[in-house]
DRENDO-1510 file (C-alpha; in Angstrom, 1 decimal, always signed):
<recs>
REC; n; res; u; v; w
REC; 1; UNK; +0.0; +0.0; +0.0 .
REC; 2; UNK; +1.5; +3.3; -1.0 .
REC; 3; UNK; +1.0; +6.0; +1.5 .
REC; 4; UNK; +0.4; +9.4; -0.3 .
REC; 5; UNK; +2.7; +12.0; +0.8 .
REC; 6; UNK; +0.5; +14.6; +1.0 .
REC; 7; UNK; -1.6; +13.1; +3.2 .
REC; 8; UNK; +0.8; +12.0; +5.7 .
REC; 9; UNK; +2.2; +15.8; +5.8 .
REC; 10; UNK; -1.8; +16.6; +6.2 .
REC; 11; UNK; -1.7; +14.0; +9.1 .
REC; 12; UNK; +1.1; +15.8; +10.9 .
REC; 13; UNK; -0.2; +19.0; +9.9 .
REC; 14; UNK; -3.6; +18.2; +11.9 .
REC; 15; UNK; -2.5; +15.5; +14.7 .
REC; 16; UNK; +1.0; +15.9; +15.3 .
REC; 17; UNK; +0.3; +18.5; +17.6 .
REC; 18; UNK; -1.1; +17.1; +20.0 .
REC; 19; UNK; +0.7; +13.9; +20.3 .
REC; 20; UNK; +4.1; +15.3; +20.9 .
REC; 21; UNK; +2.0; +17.1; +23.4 .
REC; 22; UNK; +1.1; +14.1; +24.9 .
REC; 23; UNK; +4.6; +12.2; +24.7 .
REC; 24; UNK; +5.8; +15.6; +26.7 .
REC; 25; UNK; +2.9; +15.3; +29.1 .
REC; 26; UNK; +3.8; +11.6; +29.6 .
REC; 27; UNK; +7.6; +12.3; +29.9 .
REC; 28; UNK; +7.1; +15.2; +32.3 .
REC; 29; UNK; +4.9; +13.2; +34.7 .
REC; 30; UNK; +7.1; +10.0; +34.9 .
REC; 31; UNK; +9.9; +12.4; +35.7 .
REC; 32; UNK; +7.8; +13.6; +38.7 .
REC; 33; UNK; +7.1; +10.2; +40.0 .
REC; 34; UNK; +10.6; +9.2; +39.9 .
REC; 35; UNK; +11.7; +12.7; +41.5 .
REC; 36; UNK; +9.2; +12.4; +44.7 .
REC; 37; UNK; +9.5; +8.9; +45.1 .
REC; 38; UNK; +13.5; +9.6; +45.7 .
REC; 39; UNK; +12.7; +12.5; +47.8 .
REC; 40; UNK; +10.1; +10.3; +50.0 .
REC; 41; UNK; +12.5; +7.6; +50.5 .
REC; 42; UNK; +15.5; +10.5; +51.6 .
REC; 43; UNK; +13.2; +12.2; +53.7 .
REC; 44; UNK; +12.3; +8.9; +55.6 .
REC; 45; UNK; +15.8; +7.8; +56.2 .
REC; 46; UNK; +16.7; +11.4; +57.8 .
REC; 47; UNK; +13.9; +10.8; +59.9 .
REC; 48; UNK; +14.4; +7.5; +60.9 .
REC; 49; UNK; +18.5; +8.5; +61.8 .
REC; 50; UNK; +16.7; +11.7; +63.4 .
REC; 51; UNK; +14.5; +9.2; +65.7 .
REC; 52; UNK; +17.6; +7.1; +66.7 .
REC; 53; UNK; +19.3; +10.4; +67.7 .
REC; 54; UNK; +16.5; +11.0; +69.5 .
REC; 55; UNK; +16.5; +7.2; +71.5 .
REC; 56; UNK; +19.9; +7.7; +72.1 .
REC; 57; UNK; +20.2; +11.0; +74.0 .
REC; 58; UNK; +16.9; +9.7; +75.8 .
REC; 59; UNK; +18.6; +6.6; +76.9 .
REC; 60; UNK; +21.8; +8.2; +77.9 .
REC; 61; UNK; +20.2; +11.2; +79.9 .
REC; 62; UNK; +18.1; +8.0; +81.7 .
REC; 63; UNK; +21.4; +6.1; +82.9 .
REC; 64; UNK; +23.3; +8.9; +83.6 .
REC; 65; UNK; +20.3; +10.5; +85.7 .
REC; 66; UNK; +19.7; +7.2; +87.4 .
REC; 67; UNK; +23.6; +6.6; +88.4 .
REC; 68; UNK; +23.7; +10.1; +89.4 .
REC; 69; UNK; +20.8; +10.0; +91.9 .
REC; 70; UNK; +22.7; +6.4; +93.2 .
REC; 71; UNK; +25.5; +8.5; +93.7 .
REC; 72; UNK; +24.0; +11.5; +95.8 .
REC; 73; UNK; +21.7; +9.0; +97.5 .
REC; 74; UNK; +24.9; +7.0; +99.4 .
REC; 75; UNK; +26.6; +10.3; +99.6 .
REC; 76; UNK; +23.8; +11.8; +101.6 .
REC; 77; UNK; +22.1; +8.9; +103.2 .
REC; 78; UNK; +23.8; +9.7; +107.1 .
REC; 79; UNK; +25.2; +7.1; +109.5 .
REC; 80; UNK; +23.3; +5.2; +112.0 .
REC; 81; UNK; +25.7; +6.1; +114.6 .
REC; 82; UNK; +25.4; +9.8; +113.6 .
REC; 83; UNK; +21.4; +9.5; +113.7 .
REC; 84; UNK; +21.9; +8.0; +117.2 .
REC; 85; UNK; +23.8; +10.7; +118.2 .
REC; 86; UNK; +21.6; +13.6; +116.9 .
REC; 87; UNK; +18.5; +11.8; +118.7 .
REC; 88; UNK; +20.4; +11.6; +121.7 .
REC; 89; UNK; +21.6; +15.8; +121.6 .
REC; 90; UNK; +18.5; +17.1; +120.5 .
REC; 91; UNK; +16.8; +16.4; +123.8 .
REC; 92; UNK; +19.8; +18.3; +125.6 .
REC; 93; UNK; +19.0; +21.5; +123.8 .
REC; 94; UNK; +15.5; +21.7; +124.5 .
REC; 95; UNK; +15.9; +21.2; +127.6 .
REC; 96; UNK; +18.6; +23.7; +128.5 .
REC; 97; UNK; +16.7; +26.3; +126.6 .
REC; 98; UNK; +14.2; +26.7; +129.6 .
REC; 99; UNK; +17.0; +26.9; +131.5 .
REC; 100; UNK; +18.6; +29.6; +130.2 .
REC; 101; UNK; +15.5; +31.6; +129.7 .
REC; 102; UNK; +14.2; +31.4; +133.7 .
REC; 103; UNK; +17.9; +32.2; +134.4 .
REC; 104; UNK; +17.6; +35.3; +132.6 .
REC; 105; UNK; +14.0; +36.2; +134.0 .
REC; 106; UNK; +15.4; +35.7; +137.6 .
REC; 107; UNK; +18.5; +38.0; +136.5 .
REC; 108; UNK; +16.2; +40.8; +135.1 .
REC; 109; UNK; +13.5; +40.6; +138.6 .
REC; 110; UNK; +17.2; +40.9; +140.7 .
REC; 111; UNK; +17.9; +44.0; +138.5 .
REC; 112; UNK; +14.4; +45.5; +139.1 .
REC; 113; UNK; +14.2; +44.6; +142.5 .
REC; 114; UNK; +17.6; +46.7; +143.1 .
REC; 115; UNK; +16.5; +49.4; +140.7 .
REC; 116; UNK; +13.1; +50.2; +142.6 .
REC; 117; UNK; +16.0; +50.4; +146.0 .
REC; 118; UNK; +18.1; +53.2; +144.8 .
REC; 119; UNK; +14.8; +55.2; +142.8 .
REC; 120; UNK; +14.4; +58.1; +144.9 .
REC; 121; UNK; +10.9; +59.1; +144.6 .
REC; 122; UNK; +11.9; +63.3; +145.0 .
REC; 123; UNK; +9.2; +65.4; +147.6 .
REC; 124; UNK; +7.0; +67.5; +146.4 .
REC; 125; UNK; +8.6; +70.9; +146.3 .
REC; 126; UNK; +7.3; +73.4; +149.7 .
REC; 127; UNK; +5.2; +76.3; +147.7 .
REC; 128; UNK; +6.5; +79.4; +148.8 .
REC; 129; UNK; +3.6; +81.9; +149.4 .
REC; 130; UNK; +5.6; +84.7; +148.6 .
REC; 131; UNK; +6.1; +83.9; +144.8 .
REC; 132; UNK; +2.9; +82.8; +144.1 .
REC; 133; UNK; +1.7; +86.8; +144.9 .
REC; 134; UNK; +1.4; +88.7; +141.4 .
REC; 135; UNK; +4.5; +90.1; +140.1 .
REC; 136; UNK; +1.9; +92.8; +137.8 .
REC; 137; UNK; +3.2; +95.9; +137.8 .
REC; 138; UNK; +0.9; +99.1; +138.6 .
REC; 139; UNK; +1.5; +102.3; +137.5 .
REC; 140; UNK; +0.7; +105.9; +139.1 .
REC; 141; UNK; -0.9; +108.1; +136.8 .
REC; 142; UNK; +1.9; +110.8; +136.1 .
REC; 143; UNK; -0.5; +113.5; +134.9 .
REC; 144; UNK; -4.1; +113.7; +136.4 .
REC; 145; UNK; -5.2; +114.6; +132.6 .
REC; 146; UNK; -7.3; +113.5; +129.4 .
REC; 147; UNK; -5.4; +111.1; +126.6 .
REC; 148; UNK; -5.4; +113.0; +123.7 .
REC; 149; UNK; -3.5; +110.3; +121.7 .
REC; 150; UNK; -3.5; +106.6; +122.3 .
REC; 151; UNK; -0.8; +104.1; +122.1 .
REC; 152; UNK; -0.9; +103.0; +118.8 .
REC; 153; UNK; +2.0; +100.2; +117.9 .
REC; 154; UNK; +0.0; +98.3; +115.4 .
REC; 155; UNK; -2.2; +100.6; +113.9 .
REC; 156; UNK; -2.5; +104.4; +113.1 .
REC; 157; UNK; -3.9; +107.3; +114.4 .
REC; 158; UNK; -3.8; +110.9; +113.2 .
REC; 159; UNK; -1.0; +113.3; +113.8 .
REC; 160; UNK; -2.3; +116.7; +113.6 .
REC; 161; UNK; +1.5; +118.4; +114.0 .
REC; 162; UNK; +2.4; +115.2; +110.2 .
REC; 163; UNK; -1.1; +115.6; +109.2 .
REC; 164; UNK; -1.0; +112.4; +108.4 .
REC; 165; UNK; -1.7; +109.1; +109.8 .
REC; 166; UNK; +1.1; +107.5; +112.1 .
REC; 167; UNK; +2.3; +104.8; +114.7 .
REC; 168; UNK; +2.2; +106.0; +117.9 .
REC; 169; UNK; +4.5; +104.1; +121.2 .
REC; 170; UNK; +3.2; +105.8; +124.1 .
REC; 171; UNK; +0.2; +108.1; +125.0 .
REC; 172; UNK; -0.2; +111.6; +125.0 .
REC; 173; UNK; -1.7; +113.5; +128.2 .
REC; 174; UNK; -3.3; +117.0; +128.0 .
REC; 175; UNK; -1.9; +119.4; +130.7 .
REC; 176; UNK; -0.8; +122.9; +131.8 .
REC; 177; UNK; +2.5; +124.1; +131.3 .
REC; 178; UNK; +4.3; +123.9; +134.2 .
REC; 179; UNK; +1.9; +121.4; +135.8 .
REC; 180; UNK; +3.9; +118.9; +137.8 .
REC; 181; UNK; +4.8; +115.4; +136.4 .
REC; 182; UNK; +5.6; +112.5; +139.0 .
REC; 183; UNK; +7.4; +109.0; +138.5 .
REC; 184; UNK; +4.7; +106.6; +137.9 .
REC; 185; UNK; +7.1; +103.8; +139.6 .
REC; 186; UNK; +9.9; +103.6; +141.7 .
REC; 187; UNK; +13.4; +102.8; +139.7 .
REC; 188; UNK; +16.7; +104.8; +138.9 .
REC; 189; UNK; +16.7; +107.7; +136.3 .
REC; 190; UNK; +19.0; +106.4; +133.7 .
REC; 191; UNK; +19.0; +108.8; +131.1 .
REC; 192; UNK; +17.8; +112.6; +130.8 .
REC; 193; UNK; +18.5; +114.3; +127.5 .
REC; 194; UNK; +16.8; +116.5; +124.5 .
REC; 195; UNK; +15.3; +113.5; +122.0 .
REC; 196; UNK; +15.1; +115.9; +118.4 .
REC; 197; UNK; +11.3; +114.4; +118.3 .
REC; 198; UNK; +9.9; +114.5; +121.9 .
REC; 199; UNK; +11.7; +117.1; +123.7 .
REC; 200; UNK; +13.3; +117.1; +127.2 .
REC; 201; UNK; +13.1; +113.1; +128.2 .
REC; 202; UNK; +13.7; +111.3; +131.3 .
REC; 203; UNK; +14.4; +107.5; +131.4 .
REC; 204; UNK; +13.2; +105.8; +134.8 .
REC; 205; UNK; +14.2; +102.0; +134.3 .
REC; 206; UNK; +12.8; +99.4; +137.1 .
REC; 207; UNK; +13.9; +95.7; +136.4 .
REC; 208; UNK; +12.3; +94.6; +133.2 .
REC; 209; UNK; +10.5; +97.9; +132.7 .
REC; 210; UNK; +11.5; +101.6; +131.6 .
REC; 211; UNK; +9.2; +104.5; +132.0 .
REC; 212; UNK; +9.8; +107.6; +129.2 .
REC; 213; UNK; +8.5; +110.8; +130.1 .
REC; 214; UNK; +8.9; +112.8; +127.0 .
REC; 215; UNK; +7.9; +116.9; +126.4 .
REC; 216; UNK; +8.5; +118.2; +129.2 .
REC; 217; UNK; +9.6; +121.8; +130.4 .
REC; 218; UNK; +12.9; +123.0; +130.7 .
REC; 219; UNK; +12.5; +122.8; +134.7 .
REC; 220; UNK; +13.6; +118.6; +134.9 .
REC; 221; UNK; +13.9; +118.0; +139.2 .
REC; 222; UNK; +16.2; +114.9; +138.3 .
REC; 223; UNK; +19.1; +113.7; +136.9 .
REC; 224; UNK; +20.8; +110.5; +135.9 .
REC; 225; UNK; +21.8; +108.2; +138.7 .
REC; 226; UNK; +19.0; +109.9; +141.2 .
REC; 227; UNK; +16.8; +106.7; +142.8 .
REC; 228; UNK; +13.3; +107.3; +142.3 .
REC; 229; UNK; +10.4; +106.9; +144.7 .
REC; 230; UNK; +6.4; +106.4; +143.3 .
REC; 231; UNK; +4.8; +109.9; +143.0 .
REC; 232; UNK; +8.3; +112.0; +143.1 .
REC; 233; UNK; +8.3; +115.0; +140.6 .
REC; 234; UNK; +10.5; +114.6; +138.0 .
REC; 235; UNK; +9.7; +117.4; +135.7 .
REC; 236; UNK; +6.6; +120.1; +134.5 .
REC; 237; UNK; +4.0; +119.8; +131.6 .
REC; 238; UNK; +6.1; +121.2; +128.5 .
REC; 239; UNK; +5.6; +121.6; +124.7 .
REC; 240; UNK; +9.1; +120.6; +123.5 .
REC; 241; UNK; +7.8; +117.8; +121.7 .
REC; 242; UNK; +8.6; +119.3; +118.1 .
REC; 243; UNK; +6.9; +116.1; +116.6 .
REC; 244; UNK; +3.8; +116.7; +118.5 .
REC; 245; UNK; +3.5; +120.6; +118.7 .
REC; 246; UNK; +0.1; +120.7; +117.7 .
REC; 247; UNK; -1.3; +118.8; +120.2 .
REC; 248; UNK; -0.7; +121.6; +122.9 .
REC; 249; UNK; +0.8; +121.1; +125.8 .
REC; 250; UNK; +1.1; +117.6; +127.0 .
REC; 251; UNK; +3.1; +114.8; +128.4 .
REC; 252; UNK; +4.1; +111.7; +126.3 .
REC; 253; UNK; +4.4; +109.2; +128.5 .
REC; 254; UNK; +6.1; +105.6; +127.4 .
REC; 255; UNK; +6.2; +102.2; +129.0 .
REC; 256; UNK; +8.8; +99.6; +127.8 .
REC; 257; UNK; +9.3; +95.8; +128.6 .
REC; 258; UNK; +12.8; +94.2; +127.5 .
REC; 259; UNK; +12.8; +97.4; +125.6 .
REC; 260; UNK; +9.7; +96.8; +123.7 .
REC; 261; UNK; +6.9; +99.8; +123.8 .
REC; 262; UNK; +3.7; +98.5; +125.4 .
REC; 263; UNK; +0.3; +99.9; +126.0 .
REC; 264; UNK; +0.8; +101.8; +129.9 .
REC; 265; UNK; -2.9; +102.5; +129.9 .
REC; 266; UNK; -4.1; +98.9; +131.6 .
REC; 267; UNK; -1.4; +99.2; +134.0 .
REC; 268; UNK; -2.7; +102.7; +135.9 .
REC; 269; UNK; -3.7; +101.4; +139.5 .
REC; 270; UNK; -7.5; +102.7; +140.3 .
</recs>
């Protein structure tokens, strides 16, 4: 039978194709199979040498824990005779600790006991009627006069000589010029001189306390040193008090304790 050439080329033409598709396929697919079935049996020998590894280390860690524990166990496991003896000790402490605790209770009553002896209970202190009498100072009024200006330390009061609102350390009483002044307490003069704001002064100074008589006359009875009795003239009503001109004539009167101006008004006897 003769094959025709043309139709064989047609044959190839139309089919070919797909059958060296095929044969490709085919080869392709047996490559695969042979590939992964190599790759399986690798993969399950690494994990069978992986899992024998594994057993080993297991087995090893096992004996060597197990001959290590034998070992600590003898090592640690004490004596009979040193049991014995520990039973036999043990007894001897617990028994010496009451012991030593009621010796040191007895020691500490002992040290009480000779502590309350030599307390000395002090007696009560003899009150001496004398100092409980009031030490409060009272004053003699050293003007029979009104207050024309109070004592004003923490607040203001109106200055008609400033015109202006001021502090004022001692109080001001109205008089006549020449009228007589007298020492409101006893004490010792310790200091007469001009002050450039209240005139002719006189310090009278009596413990703790220091009387100022300020603006007075010219005419001072006193001088320093002189020991002064309650009610003694010491000067005259004066207006030399430049600070306090306007005011008339007048004494300003002070009253210091530790040196520190205080209000004299509450301190005038009735």
């Amino acid at each position: 039978m003769r094959i025709n050439r043309e139709n064989f080329l047609r044959f190839f033409d139309r089919k070919g194709f797909y059958i060296v598709l095929f044969l490709s396929i085919v080869v392709i697919a047996a490559t695969a199979v042979y590939v992964t079935d190599s790759n399986l049996k690798k993969l399950e020998e690494i994990r069978k040498a992986q899992q024998e590894e594994i057993n080993s280390a297991v087995e090893s860690n096992l004996n060597y824990d197990y001959e290590e524990e034998m070992k600590r166990a003898k090592e640690e496991k004490p004596a009979v005779g040193q049991d014995f003896n520990v039973a036999q000790k043990e007894p001897e402490k617990k028994e010496a600790e009451p012991e030593a605790k009621s010796e040191q209770i007895k020691t500490k009553e002992v040290f009480s006991t000779e502590a309350k002896k030599l307390t000395v209970t002090p007696s009560p202190a003899k009150t001496d009627k004398k100092t409980s009498i009031s030490t409060r100072l009272v004053l003699l009024r050293p003007l029979e006069g009104k207050v024309v200006m109070e004592f004003a330390k923490d607040k203001l009061v109106y200055s008609k000589t400033l015109n202006e609102w001021t502090t004022h350390k001692g109080i001001d009483i109205a008089g006549k010029l020449g009228e007589p002044v007298v020492a409101a307490s006893d004490g010792i003069v310790s200091k007469v001189y001009k002050d450039p704001k209240l005139g002719n002064t006189v310090v009278i100074k009596n413990g703790i306390w220091e009387m100022v008589y300020a603006s007075l006359g010219d005419n001072i009875k006193v001088k320093e040193g002189d020991k002064i009795t309650k009610g003694q003239q010491i000067g005259e009503v004066g207006d030399t008090a430049k600070f306090e001109i306007a005011e008339g004539p007048h004494l300003h009167f002070e009253l210091r304790e530790n040196g520190v101006p205080i209000d004299p008004t509450p301190y005038f006897g009735e």
